[in-house]
C-alpha positions as CSV (number, residue, x, y, z in Angstrom):
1,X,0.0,0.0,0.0
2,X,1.6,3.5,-1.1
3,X,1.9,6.4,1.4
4,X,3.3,9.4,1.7
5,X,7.0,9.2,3.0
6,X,7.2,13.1,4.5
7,X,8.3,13.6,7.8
8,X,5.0,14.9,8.9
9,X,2.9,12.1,7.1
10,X,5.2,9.8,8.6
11,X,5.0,11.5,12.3
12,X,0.8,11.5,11.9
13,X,0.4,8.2,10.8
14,X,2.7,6.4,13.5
15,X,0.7,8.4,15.9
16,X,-2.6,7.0,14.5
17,X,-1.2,4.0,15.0
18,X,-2.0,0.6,12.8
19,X,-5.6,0.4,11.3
20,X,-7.0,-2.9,12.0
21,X,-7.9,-5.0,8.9
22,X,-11.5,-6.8,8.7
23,X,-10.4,-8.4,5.1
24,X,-9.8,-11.6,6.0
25,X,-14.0,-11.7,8.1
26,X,-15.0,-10.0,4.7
27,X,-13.6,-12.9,1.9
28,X,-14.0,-15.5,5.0
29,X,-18.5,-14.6,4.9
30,X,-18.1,-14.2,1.2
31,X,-16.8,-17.3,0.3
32,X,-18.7,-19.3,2.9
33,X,-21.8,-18.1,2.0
34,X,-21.6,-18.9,-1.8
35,X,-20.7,-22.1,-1.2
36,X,-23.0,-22.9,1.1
37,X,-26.0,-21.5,-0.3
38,X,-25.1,-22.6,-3.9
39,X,-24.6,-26.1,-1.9
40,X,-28.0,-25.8,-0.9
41,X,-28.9,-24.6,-4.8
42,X,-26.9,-28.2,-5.9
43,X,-28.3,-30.3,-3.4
44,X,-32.2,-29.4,-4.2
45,X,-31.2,-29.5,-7.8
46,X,-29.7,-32.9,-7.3
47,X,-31.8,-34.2,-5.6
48,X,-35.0,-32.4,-8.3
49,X,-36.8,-30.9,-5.8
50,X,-39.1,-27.5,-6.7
51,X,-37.9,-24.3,-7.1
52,X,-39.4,-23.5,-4.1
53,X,-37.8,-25.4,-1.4
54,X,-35.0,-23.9,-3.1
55,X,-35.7,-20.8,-1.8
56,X,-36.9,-21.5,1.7
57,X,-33.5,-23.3,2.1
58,X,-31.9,-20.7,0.6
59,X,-33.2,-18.1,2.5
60,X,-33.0,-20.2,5.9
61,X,-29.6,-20.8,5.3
62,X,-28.5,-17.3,4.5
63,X,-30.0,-15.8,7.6
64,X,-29.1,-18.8,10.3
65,X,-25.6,-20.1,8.9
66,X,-25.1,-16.3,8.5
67,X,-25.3,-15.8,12.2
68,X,-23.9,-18.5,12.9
69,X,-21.0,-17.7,11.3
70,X,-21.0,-14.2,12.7
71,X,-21.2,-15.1,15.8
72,X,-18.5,-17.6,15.8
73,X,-16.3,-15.2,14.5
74,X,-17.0,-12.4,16.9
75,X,-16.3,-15.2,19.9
76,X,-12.9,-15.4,18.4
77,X,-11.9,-12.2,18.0
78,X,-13.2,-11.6,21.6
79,X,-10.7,-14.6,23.0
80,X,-8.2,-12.7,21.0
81,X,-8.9,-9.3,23.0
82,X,-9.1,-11.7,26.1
83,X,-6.0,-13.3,25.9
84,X,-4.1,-10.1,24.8
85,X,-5.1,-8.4,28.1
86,X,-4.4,-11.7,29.7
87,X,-1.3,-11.5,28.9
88,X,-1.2,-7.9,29.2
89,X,-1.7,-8.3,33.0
90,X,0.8,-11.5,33.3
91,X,3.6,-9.6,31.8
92,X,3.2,-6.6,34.2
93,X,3.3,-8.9,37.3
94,X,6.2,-10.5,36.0
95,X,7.5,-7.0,35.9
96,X,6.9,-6.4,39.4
97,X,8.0,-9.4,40.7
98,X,11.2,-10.4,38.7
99,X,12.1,-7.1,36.8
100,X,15.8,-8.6,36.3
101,X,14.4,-11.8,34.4
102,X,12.2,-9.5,32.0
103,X,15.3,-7.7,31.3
104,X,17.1,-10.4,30.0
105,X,14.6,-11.3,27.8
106,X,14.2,-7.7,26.3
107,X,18.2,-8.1,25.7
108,X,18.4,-12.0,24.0
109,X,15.0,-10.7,21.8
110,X,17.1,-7.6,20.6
111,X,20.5,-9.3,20.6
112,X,19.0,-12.4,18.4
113,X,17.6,-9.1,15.9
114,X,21.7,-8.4,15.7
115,X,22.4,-5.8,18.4
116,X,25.5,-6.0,20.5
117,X,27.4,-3.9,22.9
118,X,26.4,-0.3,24.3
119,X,23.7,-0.2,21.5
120,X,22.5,-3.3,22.7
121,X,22.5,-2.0,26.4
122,X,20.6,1.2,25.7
123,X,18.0,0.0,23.7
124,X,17.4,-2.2,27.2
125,X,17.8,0.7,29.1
126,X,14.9,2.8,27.1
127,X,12.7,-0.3,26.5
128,X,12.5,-1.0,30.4
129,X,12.7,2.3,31.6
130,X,8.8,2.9,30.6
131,X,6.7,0.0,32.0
132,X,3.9,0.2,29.3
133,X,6.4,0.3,26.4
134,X,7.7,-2.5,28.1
135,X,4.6,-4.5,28.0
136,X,4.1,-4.3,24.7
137,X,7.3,-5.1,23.5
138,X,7.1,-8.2,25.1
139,X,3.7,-8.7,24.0
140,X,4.6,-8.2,20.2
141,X,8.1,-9.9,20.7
142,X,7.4,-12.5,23.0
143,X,4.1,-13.6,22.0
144,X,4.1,-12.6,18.3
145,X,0.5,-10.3,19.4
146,X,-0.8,-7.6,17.9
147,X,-0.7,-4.5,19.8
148,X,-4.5,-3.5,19.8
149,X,-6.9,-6.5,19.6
150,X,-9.6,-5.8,16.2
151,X,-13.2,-4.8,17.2
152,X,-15.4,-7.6,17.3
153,X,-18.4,-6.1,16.3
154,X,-17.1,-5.3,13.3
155,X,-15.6,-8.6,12.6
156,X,-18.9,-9.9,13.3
157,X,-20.6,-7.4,11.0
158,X,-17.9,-8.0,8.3
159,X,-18.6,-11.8,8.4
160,X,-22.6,-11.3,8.2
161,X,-22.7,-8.4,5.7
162,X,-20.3,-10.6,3.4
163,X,-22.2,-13.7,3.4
164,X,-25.7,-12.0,3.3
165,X,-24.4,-10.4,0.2
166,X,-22.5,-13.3,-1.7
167,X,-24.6,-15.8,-0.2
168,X,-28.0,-14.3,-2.2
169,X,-26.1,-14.3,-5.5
170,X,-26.9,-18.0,-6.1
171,X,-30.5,-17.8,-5.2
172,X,-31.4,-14.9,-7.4
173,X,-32.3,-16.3,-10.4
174,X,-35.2,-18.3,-8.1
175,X,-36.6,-15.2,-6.6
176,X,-36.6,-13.5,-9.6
177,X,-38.2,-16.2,-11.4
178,X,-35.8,-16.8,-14.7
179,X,-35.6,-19.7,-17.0
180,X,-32.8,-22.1,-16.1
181,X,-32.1,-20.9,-13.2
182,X,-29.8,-23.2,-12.0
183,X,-27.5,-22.7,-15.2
184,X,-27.7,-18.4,-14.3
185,X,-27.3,-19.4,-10.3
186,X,-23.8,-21.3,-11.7
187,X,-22.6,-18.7,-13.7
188,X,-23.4,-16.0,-11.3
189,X,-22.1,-18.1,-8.3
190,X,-19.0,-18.5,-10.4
191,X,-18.3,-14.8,-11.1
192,X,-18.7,-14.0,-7.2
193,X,-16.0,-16.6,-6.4
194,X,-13.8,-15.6,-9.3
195,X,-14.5,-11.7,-8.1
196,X,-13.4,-12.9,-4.3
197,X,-10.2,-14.0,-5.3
198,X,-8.9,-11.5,-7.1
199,X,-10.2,-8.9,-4.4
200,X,-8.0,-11.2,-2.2
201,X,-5.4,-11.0,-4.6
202,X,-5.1,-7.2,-4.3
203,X,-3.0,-7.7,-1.3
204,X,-1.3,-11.1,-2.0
205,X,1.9,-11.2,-4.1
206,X,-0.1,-14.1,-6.5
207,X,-1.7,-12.3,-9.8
208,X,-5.4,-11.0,-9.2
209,X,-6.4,-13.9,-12.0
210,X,-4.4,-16.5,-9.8
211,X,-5.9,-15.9,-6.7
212,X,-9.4,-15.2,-8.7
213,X,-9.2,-18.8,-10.5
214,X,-7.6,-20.5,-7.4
215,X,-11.0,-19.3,-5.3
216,X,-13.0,-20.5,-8.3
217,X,-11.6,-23.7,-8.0
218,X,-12.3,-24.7,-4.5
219,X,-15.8,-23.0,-4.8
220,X,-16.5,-25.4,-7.6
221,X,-15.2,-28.2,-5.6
222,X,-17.6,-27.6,-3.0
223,X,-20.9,-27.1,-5.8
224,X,-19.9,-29.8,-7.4
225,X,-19.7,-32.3,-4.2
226,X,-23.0,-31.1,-2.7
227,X,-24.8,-31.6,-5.9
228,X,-23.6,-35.2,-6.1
229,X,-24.8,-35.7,-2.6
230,X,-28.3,-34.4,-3.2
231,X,-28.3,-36.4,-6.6
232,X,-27.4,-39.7,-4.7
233,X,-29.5,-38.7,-1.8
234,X,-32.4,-38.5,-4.6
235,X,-31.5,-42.2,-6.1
236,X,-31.2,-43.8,-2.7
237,X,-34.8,-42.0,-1.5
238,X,-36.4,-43.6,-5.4
């Protein structure tokens, strides 16, 4: 991502500090809920059941499996803000009780990163001589945490507005009422995965029609097993 490099654009955004990144909640909803509502497309199709239980399983699925989903992920994130202050609070004890030991590991983290001598001294000096910026050095360091734990409400909302959205693209074509439907539900189900990838690919070092064909691909995989299921659940049920 390009920024400016001035002084003063530099010196604001540092102070900003990192903006949290809900991309991974947004492609994570979208791709789950193509699949799974285009599974549910496949599997009534398979299994040549009428357009309309189609749609109430559509619909049933988009709004439960959506929440579902949702509020899975916005449990996670919140044990991810819970164990970042758990560990918060364990490193300032350890702190206070054993300041010496905390030390040491501020100077083997920095000395493993190359730095030696006075250098290596001072930069213990300055680390430990400010008890929250020692905290979080050991948090990031140590622990490999980020520093500020993402909202979950908006992972939550980023998961649930991305499947609601991708997850209706399949069942259009049976609320709107077309002729061969399940033909249009493929190809529009197709360009929403293909689209999802190479959004993902905007910030992966893969070309936007790698990552676009690669999501395709595993998308298909998924159609293409639940219509199979539904057509043998169909043969087994005559």
């Amino acid at each position: 991502m390009e920024h400016d490099h001035s002084p003063e654009a530099i010196e604001r955004r540092l102070a900003r500090g990192p903006d949290a990144s809900y991309l991974r909640d947004w492609i994570y909803g979208g791709i789950d809920g193509a699949v799974t509502t285009f599974a549910v497309v496949s599997g009534v199709v398979g299994a040549e059941l009428s357009s309309t239980v189609i749609v109430v399983l559509g619909l049933a699925n988009l709004l439960a499996d959506g929440f579902s989903m949702a509020a899975s992920n916005y449990s996670g994130t919140k044990a991810e803000q819970d164990q970042i202050e758990h560990l918060r609070r364990v490193e300032h004890r350890h702190i206070e009780e054993v300041p010496e030991g905390e030390r040491e590991e501020i100077r083997q983290i920095f000395a493993h990163k190359g730095f030696e001598g006075e250098t290596l001294d001072r930069i213990v000096e300055v680390i430990s001589s400010d008890r929250e910026r020692w905290v979080k050095t050991m948090l990031t360091e140590e622990y490999g945490l980020p520093l500020e734990a993402r909202s979950e409400w908006l992972a939550a909302a980023s998961t649930f507005s991305a499947f609601l959205v991708c997850g209706a693209v399949p069942l259009l074509p049976y609320l709107i009422g077309l002729d061969h439907a399940f033909g249009l539900s493929i190809a529009a189900t197709a360009v929403v995965f293909f689209l999802i990838g190479c959004g993902r690919g905007r910030w992966s070092v893969s070309p936007w029609w790698k990552t676009g064909f690669g999501t395709l691909a595993v998308g298909g995989i998924a159609a293409m097993l639940a219509y199979a299921v539904g057509h043998a659940l169909r043969a087994l049920a005559g």
